[in-house]
mmCIF file as Biopython writes it, N, C-alpha, C and O atoms, coordinates in Angstrom:
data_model
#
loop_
_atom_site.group_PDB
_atom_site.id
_atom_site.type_symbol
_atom_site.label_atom_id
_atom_site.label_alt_id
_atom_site.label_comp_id
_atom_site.label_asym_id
_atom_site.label_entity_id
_atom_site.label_seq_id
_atom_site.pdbx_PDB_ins_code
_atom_site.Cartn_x
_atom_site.Cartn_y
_atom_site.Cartn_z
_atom_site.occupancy
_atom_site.B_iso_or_equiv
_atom_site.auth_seq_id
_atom_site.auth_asym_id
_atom_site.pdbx_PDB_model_num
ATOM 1   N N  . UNK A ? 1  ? 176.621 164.342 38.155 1.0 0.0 1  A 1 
ATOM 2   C CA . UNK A ? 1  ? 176.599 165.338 39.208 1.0 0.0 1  A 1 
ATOM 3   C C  . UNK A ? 1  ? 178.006 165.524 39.754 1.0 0.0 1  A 1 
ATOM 4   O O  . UNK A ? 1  ? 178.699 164.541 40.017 1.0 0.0 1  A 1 
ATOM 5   N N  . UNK A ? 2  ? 178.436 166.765 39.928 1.0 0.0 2  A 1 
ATOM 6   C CA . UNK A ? 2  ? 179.462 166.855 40.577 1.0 0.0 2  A 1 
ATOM 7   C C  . UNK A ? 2  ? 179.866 166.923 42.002 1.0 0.0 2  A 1 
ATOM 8   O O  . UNK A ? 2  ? 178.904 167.403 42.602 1.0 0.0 2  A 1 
ATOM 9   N N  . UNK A ? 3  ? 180.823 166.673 42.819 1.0 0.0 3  A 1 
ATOM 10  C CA . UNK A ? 3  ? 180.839 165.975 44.200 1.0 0.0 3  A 1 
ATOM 11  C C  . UNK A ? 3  ? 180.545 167.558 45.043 1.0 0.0 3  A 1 
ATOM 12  O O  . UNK A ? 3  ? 181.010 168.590 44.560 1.0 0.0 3  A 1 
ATOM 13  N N  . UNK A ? 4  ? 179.872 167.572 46.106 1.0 0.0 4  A 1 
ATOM 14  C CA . UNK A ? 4  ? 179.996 168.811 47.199 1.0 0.0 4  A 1 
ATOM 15  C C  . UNK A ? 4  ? 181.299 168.814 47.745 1.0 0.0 4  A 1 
ATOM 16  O O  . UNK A ? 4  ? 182.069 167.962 48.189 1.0 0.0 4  A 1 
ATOM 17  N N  . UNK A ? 5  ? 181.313 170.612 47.495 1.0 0.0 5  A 1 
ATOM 18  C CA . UNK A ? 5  ? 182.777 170.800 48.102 1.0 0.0 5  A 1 
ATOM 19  C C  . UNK A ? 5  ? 182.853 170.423 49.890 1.0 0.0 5  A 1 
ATOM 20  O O  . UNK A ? 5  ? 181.851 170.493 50.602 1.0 0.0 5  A 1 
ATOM 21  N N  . UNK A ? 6  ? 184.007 170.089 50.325 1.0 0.0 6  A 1 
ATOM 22  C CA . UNK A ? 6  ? 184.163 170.130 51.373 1.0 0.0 6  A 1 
ATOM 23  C C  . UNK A ? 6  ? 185.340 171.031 52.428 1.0 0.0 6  A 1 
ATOM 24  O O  . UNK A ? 6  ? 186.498 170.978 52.014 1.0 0.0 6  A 1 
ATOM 25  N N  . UNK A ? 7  ? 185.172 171.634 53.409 1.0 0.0 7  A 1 
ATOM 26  C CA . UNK A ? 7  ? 185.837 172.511 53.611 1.0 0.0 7  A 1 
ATOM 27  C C  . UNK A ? 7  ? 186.588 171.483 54.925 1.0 0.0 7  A 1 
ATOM 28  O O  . UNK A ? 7  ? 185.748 170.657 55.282 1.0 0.0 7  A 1 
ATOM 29  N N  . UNK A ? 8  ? 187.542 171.374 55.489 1.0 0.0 8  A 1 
ATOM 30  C CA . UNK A ? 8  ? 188.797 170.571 57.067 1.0 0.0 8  A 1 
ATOM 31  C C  . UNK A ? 8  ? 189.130 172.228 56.855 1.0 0.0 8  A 1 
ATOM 32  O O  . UNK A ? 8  ? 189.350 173.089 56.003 1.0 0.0 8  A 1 
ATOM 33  N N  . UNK A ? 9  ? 188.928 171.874 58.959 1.0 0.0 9  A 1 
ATOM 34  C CA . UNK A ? 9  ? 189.661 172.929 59.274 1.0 0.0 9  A 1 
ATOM 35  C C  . UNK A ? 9  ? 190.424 172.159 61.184 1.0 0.0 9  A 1 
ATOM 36  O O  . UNK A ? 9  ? 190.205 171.160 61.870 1.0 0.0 9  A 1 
ATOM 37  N N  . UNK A ? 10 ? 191.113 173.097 61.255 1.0 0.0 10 A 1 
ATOM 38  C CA . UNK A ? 10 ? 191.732 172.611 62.305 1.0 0.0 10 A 1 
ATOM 39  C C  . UNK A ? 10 ? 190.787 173.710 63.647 1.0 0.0 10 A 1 
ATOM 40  O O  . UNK A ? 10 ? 190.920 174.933 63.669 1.0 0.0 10 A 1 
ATOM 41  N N  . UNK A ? 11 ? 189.856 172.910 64.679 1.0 0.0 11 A 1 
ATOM 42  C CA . UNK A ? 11 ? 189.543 173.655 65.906 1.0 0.0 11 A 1 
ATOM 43  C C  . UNK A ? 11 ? 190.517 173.843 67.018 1.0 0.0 11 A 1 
ATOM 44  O O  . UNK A ? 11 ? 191.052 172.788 67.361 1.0 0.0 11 A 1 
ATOM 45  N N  . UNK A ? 12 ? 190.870 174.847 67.636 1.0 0.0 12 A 1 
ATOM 46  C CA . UNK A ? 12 ? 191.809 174.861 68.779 1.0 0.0 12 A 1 
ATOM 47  C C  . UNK A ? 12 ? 190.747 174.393 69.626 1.0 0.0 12 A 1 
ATOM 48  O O  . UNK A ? 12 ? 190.978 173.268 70.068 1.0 0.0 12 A 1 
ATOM 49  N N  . UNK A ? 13 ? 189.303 175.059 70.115 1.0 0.0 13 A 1 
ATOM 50  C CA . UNK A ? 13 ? 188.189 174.936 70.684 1.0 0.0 13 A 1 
ATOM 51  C C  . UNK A ? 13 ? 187.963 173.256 70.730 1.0 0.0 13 A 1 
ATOM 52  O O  . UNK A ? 13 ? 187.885 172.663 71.806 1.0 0.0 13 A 1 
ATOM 53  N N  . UNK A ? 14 ? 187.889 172.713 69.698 1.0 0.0 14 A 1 
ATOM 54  C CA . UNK A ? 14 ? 187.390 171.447 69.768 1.0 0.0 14 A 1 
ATOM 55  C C  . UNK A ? 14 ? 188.858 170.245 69.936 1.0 0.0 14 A 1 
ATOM 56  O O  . UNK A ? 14 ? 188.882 169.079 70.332 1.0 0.0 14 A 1 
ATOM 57  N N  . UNK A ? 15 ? 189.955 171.157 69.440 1.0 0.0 15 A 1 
ATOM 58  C CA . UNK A ? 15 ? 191.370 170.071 69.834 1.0 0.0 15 A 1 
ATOM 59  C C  . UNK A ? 15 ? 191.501 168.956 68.411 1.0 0.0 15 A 1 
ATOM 60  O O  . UNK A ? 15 ? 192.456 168.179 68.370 1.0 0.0 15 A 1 
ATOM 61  N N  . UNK A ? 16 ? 190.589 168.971 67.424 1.0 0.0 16 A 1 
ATOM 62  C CA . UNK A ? 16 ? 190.805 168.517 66.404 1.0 0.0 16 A 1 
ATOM 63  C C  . UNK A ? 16 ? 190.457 169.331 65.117 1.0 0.0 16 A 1 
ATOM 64  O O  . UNK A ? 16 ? 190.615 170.548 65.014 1.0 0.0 16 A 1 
ATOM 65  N N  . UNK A ? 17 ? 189.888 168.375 64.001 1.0 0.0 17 A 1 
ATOM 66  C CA . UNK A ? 17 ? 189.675 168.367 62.864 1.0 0.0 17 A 1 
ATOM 67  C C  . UNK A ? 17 ? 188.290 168.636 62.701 1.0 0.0 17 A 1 
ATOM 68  O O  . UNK A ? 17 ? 187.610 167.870 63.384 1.0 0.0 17 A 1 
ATOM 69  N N  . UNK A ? 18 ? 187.341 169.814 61.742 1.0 0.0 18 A 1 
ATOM 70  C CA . UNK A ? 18 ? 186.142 170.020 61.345 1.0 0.0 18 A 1 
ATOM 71  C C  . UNK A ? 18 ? 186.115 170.058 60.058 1.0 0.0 18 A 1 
ATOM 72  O O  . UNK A ? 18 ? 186.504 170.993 59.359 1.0 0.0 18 A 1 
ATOM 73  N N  . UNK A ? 19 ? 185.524 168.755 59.600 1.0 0.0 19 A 1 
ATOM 74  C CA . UNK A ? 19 ? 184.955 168.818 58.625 1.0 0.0 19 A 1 
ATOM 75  C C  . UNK A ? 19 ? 183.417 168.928 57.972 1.0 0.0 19 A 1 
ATOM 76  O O  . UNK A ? 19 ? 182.603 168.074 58.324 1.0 0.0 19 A 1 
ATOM 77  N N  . UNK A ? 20 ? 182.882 170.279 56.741 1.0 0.0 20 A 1 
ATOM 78  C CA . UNK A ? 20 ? 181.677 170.435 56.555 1.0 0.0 20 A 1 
ATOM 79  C C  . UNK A ? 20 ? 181.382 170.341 55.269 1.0 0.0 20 A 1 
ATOM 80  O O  . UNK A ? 20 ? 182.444 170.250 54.655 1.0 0.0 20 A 1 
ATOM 81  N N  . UNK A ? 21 ? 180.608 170.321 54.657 1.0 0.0 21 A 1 
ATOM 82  C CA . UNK A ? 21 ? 179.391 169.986 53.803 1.0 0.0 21 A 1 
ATOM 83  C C  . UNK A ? 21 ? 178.675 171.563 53.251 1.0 0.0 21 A 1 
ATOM 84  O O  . UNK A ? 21 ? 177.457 171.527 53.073 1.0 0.0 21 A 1 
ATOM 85  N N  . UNK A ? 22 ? 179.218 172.588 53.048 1.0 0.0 22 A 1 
ATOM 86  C CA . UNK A ? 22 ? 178.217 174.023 52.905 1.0 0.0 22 A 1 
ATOM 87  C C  . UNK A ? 22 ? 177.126 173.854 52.007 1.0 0.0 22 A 1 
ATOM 88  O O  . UNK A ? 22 ? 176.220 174.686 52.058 1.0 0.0 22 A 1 
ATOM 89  N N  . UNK A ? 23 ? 177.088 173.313 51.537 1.0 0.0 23 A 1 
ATOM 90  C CA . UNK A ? 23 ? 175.746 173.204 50.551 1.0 0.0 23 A 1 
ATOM 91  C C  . UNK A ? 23 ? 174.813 172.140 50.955 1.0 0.0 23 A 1 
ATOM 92  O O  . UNK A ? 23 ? 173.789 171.973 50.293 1.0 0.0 23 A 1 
ATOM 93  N N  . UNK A ? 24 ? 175.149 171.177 52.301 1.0 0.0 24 A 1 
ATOM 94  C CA . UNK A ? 24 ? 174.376 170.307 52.933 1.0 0.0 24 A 1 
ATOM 95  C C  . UNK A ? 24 ? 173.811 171.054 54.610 1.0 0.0 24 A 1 
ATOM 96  O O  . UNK A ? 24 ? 174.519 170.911 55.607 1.0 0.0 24 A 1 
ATOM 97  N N  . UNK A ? 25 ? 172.875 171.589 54.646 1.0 0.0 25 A 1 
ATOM 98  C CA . UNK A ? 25 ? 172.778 172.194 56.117 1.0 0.0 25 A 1 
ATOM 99  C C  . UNK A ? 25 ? 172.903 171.482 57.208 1.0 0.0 25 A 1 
ATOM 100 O O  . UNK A ? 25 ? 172.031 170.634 57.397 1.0 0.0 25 A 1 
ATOM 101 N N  . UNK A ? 26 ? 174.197 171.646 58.396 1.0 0.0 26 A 1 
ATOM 102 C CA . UNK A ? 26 ? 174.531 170.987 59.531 1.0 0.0 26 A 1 
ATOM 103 C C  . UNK A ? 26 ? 175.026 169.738 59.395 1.0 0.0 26 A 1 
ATOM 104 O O  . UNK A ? 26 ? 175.003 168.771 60.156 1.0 0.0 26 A 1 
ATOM 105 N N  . UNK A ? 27 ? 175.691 169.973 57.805 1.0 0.0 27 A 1 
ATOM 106 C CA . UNK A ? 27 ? 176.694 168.378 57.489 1.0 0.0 27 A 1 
ATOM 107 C C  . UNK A ? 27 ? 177.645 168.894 57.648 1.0 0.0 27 A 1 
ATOM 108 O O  . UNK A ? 27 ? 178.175 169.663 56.847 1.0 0.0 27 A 1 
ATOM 109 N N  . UNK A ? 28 ? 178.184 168.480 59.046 1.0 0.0 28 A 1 
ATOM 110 C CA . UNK A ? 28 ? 179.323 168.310 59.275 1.0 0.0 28 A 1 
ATOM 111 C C  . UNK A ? 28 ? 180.124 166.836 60.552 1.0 0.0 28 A 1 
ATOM 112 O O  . UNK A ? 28 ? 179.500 166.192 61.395 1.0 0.0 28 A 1 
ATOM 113 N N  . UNK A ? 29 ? 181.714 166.737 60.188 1.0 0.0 29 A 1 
ATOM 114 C CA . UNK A ? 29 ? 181.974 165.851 61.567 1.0 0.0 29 A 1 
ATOM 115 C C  . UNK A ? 29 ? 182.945 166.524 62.065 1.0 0.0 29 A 1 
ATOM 116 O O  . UNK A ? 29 ? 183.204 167.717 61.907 1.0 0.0 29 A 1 
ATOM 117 N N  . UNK A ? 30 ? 183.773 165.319 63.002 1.0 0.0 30 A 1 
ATOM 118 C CA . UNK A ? 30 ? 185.203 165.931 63.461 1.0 0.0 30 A 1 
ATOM 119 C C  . UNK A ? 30 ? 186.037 164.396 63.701 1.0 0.0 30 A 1 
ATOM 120 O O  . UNK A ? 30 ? 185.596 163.280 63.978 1.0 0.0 30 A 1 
ATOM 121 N N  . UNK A ? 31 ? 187.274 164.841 63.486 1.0 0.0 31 A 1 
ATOM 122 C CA . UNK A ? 31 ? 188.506 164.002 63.503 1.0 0.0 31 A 1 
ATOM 123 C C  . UNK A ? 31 ? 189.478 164.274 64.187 1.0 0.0 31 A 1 
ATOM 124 O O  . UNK A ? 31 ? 189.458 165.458 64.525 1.0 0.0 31 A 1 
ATOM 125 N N  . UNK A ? 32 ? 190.589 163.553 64.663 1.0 0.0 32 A 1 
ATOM 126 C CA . UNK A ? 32 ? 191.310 164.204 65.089 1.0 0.0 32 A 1 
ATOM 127 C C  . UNK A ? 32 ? 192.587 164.393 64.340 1.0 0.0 32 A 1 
ATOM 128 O O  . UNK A ? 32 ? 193.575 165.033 64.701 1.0 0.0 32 A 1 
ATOM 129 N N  . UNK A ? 33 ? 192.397 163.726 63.238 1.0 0.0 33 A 1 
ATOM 130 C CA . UNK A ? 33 ? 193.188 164.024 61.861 1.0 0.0 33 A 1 
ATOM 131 C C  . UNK A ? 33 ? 192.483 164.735 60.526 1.0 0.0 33 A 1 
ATOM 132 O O  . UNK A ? 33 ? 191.283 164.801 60.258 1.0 0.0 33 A 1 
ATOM 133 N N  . UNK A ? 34 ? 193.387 165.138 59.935 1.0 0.0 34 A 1 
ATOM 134 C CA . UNK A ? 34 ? 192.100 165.556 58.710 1.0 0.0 34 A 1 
ATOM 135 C C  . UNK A ? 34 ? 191.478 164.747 58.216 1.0 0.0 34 A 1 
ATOM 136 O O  . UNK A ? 34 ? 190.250 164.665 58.214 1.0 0.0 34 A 1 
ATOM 137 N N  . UNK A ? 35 ? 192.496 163.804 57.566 1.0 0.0 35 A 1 
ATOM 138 C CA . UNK A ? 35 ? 191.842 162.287 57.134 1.0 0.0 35 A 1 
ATOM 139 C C  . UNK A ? 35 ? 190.401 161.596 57.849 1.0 0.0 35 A 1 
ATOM 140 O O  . UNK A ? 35 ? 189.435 161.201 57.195 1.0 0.0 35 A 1 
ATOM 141 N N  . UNK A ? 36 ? 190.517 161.562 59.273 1.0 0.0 36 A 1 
ATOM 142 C CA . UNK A ? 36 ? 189.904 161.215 59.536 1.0 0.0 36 A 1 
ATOM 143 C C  . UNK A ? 36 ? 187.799 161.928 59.239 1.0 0.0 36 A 1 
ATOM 144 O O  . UNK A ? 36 ? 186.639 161.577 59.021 1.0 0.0 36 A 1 
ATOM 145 N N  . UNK A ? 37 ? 188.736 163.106 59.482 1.0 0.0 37 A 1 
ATOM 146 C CA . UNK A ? 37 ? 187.196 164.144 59.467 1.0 0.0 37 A 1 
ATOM 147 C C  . UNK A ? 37 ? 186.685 164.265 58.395 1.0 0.0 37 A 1 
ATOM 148 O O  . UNK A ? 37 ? 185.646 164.920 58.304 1.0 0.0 37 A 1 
ATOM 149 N N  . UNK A ? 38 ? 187.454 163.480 56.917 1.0 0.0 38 A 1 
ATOM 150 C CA . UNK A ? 38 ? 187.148 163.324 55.947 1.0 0.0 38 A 1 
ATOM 151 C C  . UNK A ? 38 ? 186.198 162.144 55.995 1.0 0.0 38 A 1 
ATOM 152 O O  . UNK A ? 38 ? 185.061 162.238 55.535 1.0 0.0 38 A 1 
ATOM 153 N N  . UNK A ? 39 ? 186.760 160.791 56.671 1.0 0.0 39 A 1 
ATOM 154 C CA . UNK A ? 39 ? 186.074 160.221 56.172 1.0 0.0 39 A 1 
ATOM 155 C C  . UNK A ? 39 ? 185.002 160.156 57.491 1.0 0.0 39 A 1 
ATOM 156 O O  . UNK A ? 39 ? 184.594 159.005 57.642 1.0 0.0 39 A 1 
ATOM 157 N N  . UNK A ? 40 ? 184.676 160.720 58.074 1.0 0.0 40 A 1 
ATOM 158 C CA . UNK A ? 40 ? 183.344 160.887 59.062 1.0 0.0 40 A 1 
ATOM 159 C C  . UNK A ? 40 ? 182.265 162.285 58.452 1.0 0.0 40 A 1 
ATOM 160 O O  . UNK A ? 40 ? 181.141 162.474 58.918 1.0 0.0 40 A 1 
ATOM 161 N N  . UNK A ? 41 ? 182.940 163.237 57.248 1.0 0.0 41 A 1 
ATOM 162 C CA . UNK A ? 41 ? 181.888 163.643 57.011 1.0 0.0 41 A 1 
ATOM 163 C C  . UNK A ? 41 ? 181.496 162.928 56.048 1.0 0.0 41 A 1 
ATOM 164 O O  . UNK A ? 41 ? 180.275 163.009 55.910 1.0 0.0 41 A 1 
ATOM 165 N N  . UNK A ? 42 ? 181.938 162.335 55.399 1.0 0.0 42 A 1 
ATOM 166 C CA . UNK A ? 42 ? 181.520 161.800 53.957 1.0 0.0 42 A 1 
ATOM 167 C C  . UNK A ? 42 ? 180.309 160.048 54.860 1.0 0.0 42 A 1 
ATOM 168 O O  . UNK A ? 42 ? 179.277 159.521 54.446 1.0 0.0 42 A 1 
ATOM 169 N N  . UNK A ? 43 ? 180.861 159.857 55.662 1.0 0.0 43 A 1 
ATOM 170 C CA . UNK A ? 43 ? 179.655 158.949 56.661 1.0 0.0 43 A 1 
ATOM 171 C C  . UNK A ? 43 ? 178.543 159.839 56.911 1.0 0.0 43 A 1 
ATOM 172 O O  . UNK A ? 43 ? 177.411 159.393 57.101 1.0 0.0 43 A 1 
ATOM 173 N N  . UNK A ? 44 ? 178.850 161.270 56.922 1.0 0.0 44 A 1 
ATOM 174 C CA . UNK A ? 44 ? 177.356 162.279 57.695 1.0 0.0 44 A 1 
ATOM 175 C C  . UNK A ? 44 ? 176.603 162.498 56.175 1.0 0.0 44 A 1 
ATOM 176 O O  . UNK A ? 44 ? 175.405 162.434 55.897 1.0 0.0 44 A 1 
ATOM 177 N N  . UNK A ? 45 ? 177.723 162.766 55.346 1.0 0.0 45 A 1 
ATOM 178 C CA . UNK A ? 45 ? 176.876 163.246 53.541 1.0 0.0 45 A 1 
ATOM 179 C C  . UNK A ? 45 ? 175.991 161.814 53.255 1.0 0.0 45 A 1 
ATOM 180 O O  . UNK A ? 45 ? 174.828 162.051 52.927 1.0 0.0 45 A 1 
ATOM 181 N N  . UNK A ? 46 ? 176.249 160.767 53.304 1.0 0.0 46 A 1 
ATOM 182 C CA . UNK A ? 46 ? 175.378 159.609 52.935 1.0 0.0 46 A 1 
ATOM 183 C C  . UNK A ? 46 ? 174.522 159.133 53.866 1.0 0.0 46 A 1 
ATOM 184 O O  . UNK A ? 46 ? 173.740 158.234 53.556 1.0 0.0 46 A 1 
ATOM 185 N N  . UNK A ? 47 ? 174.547 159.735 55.311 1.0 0.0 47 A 1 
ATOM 186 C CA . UNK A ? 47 ? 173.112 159.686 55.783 1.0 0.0 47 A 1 
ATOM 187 C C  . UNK A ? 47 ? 172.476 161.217 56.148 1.0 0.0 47 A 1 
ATOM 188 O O  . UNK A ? 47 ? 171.997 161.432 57.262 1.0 0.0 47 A 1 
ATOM 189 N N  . UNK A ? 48 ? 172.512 162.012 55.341 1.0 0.0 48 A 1 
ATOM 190 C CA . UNK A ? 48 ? 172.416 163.279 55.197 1.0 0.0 48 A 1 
ATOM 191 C C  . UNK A ? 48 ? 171.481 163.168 54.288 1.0 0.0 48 A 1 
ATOM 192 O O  . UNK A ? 48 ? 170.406 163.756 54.407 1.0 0.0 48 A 1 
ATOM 193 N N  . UNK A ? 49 ? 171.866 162.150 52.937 1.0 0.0 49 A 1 
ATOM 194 C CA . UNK A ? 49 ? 171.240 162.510 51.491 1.0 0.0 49 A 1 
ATOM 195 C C  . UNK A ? 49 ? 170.040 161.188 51.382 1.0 0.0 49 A 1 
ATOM 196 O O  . UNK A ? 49 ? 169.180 161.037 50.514 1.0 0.0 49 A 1 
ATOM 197 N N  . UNK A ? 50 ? 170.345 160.293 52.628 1.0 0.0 50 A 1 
ATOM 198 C CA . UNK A ? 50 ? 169.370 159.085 52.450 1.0 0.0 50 A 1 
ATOM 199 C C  . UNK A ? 50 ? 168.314 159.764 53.191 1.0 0.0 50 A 1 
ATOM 200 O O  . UNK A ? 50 ? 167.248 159.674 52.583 1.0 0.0 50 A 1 
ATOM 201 N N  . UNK A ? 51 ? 168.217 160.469 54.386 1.0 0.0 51 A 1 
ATOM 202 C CA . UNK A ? 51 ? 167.498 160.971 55.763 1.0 0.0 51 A 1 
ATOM 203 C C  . UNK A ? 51 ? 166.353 161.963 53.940 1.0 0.0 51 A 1 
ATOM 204 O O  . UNK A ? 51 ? 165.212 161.715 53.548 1.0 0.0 51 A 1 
ATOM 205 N N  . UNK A ? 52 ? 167.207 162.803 53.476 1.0 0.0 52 A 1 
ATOM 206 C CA . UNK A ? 52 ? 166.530 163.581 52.946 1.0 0.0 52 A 1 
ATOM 207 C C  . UNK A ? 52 ? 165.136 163.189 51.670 1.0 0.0 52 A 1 
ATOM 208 O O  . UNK A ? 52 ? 163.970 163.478 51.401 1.0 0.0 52 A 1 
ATOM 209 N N  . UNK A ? 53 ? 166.344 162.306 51.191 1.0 0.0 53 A 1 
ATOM 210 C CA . UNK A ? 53 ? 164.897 161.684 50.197 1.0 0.0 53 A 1 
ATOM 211 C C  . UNK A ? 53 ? 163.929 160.500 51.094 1.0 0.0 53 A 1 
ATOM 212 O O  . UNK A ? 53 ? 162.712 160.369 50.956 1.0 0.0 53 A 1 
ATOM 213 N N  . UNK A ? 54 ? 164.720 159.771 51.941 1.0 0.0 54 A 1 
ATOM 214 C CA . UNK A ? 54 ? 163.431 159.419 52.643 1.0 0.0 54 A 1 
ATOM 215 C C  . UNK A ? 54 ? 162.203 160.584 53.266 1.0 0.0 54 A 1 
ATOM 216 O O  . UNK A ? 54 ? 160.995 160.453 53.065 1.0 0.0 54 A 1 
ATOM 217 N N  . UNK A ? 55 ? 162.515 161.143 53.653 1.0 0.0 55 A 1 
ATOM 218 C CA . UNK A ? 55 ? 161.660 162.656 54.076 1.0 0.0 55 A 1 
ATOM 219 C C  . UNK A ? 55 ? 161.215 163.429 52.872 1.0 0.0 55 A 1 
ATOM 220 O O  . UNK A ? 55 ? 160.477 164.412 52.932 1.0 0.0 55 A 1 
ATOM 221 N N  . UNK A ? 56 ? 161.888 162.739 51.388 1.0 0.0 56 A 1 
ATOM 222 C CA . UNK A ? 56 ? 161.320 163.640 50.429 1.0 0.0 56 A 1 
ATOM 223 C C  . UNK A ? 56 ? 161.421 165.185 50.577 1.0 0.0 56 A 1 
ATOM 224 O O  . UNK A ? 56 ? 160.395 165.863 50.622 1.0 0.0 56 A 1 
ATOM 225 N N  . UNK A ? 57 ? 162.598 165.713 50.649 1.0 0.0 57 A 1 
ATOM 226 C CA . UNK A ? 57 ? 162.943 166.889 51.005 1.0 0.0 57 A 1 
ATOM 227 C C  . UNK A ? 57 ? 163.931 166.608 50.087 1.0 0.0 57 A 1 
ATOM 228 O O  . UNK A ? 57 ? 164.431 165.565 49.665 1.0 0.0 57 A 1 
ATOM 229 N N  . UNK A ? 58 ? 164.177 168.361 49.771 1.0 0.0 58 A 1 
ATOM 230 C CA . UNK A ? 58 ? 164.626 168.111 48.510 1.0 0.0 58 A 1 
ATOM 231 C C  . UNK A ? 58 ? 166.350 168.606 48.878 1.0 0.0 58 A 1 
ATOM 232 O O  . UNK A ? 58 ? 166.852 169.091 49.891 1.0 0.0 58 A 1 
ATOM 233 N N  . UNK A ? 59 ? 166.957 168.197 47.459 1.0 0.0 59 A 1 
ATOM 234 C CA . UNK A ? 59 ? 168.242 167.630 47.666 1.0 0.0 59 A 1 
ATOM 235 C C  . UNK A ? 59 ? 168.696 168.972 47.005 1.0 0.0 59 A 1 
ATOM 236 O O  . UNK A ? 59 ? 167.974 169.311 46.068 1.0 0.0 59 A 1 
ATOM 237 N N  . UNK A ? 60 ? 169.807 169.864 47.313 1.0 0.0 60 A 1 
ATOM 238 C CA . UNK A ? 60 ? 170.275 170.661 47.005 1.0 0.0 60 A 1 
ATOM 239 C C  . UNK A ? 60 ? 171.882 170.254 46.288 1.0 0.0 60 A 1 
ATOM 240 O O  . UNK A ? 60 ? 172.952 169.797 46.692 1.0 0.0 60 A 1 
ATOM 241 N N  . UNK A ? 61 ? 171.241 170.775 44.875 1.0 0.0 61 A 1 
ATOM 242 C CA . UNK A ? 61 ? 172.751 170.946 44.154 1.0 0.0 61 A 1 
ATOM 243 C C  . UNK A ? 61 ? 174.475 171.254 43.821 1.0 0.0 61 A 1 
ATOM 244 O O  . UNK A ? 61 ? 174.648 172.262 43.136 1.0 0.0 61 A 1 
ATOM 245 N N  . UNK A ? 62 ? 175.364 170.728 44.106 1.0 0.0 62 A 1 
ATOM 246 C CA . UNK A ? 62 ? 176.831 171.266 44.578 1.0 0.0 62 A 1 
ATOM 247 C C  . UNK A ? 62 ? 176.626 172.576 44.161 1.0 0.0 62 A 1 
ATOM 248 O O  . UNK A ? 62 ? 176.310 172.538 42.971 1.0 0.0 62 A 1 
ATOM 249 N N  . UNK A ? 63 ? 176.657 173.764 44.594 1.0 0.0 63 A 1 
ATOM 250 C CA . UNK A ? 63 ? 176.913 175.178 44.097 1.0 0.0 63 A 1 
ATOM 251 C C  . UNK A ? 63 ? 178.314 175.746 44.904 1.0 0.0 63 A 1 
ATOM 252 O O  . UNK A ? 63 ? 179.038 176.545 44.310 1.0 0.0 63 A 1 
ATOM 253 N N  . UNK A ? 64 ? 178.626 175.335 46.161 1.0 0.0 64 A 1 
ATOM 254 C CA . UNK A ? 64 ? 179.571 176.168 46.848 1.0 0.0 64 A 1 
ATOM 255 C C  . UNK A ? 64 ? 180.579 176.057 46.141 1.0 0.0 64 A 1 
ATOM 256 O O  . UNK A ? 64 ? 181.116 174.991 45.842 1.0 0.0 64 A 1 
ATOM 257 N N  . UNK A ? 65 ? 181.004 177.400 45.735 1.0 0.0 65 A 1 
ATOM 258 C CA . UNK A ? 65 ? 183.195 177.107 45.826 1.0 0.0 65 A 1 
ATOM 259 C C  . UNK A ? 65 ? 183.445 178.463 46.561 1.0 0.0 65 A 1 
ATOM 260 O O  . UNK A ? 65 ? 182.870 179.551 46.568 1.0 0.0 65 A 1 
ATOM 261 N N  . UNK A ? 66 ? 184.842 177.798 47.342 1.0 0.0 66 A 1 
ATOM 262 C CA . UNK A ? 66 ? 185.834 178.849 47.841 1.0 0.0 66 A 1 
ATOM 263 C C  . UNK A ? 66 ? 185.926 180.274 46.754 1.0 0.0 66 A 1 
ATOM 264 O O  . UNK A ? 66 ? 186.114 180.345 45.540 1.0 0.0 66 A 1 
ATOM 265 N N  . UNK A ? 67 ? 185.740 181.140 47.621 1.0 0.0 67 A 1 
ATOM 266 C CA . UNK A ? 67 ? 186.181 182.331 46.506 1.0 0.0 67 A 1 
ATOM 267 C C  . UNK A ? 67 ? 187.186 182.713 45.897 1.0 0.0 67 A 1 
ATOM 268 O O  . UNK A ? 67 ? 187.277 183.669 45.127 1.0 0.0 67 A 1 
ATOM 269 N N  . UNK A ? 68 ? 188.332 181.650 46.366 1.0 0.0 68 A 1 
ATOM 270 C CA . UNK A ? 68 ? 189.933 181.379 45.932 1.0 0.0 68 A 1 
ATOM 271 C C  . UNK A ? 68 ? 189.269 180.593 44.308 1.0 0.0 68 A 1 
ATOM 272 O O  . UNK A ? 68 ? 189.885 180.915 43.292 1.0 0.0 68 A 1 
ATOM 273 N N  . UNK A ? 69 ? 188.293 179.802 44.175 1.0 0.0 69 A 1 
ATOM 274 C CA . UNK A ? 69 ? 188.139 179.238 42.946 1.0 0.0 69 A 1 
ATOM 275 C C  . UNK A ? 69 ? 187.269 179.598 41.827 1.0 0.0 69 A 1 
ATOM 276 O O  . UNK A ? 69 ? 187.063 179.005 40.768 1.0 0.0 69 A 1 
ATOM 277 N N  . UNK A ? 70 ? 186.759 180.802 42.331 1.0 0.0 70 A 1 
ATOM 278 C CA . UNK A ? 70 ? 186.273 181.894 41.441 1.0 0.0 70 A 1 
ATOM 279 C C  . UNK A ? 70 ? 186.580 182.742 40.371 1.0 0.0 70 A 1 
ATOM 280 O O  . UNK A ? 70 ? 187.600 183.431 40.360 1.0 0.0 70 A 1 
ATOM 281 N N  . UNK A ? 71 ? 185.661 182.727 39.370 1.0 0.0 71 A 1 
ATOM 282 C CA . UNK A ? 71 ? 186.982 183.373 38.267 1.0 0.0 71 A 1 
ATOM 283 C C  . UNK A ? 71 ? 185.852 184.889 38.704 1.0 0.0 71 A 1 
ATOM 284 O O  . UNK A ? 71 ? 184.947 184.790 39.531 1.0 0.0 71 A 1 
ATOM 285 N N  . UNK A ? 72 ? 186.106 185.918 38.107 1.0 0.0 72 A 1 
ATOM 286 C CA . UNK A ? 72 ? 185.712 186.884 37.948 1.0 0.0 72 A 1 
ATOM 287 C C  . UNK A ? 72 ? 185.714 187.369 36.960 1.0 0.0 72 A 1 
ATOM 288 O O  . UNK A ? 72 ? 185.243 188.498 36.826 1.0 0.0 72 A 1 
#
């Protein structure tokens, strides 16, 4: 399987780092470095994907890419 993309962005609103999950619904964290928001979403993706198969809900496949990585 290949890894879900992840998108860091910088919030003025929030004063740090947002990192998300688009192909995981409402996986996301925040940092106040990028680094950091990296490794707090990748803490939200592994209880994101345990929450789900315990609930037996089903697990959705990496599909997102940036449209910068799109061929046409």
């Amino acid at each position: 399987m290949k890894d879900y993309h992840i998108n860091i962005f910088y919030s003025d609103e929030d004063g740090g780092y947002i990192a998300d999950i688009p192909d995981l619904k409402n996986c996301s964290a925040f940092g106040t470095t990028p680094s950091e928001a990296l490794q707090q979403v990748l803490i939200s993706q592994k209880l994101w994907l345990e929450e789900a198969k315990s609930s037996n809900l089903p697990i959705p496949k990496p599909q997102y890419r940036p449209i910068i990585y799109q061929v046409v």
